[in-house]
C-alpha positions as CSV (number, residue, x, y, z in Angstrom):
1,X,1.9,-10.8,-19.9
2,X,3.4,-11.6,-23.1
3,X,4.2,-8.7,-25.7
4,X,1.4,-9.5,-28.1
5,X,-1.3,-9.0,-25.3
6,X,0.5,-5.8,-24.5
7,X,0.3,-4.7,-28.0
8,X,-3.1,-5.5,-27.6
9,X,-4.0,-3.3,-24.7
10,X,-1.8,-1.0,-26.2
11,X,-3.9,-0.1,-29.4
12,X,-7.0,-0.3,-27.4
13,X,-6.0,2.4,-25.0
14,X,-4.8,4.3,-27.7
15,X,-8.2,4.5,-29.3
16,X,-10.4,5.3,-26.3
17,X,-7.9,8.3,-25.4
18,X,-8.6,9.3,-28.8
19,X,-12.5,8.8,-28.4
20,X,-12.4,10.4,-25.3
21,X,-10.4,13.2,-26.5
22,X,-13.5,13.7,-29.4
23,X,-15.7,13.5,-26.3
24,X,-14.2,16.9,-24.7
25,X,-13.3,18.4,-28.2
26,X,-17.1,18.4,-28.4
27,X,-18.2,20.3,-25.5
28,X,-14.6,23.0,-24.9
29,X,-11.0,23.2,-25.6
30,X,-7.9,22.4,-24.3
31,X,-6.6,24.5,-21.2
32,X,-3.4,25.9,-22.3
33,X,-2.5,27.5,-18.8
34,X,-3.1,23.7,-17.1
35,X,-1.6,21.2,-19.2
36,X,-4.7,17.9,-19.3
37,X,-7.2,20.7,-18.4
38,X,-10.1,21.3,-20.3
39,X,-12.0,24.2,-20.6
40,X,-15.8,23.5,-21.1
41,X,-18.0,25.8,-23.2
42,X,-21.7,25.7,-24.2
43,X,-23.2,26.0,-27.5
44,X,-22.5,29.1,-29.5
45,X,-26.0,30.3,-29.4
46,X,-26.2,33.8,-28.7
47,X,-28.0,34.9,-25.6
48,X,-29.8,38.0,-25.0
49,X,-28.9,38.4,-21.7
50,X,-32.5,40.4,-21.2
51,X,-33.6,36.9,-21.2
52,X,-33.3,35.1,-17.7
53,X,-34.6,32.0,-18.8
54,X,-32.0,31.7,-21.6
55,X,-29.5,32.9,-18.9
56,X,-30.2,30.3,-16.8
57,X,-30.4,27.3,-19.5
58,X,-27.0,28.5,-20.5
59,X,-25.5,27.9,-16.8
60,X,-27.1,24.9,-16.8
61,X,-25.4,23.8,-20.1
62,X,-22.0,24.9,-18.7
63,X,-22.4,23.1,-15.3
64,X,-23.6,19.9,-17.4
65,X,-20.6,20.0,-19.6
66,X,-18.2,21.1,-16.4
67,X,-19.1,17.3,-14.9
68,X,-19.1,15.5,-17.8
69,X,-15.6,17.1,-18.8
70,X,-14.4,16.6,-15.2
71,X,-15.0,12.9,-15.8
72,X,-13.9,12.4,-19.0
73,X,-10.5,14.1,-17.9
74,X,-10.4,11.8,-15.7
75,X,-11.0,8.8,-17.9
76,X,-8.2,10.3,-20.6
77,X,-5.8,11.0,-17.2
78,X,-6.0,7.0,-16.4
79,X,-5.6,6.3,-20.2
80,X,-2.8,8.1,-20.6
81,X,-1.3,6.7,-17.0
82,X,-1.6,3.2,-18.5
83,X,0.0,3.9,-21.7
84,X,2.8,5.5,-19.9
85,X,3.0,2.3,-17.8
86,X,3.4,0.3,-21.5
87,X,6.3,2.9,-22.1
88,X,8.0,1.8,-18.7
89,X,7.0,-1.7,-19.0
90,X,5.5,-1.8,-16.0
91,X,1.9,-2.5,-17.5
92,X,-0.4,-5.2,-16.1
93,X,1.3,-5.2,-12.7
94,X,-0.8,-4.4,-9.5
95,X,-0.2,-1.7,-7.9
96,X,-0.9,-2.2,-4.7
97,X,1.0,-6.1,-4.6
98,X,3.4,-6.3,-7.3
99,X,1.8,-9.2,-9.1
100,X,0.0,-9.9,-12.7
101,X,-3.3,-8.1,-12.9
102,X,-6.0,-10.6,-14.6
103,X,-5.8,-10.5,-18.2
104,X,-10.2,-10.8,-17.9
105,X,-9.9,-7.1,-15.6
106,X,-7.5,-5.8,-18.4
107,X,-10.0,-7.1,-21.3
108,X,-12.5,-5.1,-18.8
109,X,-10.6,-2.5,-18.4
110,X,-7.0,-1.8,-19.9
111,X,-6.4,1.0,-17.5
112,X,-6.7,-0.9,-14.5
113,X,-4.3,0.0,-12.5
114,X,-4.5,-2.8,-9.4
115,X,-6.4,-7.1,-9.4
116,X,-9.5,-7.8,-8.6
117,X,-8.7,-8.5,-5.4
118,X,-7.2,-4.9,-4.5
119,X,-9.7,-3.2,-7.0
120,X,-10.5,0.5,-5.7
């Protein structure tokens, strides 16, 4: 992989781990006792917790928000692992063999971390 592809990859990782970190901005905050963690919240609509049905639609929210945040974490994690990879210059190299990964699986998906042929 030649350094212009690289630069490539690089600015398109760099603006979905700022898309995805929107994405969790939206629905909690940062984890400051687990650095990458997220904590997820749900709308701040008071709840009059006389109310069971409200109650109960706000545990909902939270549960929905506590997947979605789980897999956007780990979306930004991968991001964030290729990029480092860029750092190291070890980007574009399978994993699992040692050998290019296809430039059409990195146009796929940058953060690909092993070929087609020892895809996960």
């Amino acid at each position: 992989m030649n350094k212009r592809d690289t630069e490539k990859f690089k600015k398109k990782l760099v603006a979905e781990c700022a898309g995805l970190e929107t994405e969790l901005n939206a629905i909690g905050q940062k984890d400051p006792s687990a650095p990458g963690g997220w904590d997820v919240s749900t709308s701040d609509i008071k709840v009059d917790s006389a109310d069971e049905n409200e109650v109960a639609d706000k545990f909902e929210e939270l549960e929905e928000n506590a997947g979605i945040a789980s897999k956007l974490e780990g979306q930004l994690n991968e991001v964030k692992a290729a990029l480092d990879r860029i750092e190291k210059g070890t980007y574009g190299i399978c994993e699992t063999c040692g050998k290019a990964i296809e430039i059409e699986r990195l146009e796929a998906n940058p953060s690909a971390r092993n070929s087609i042929k020892h895809k996960h």
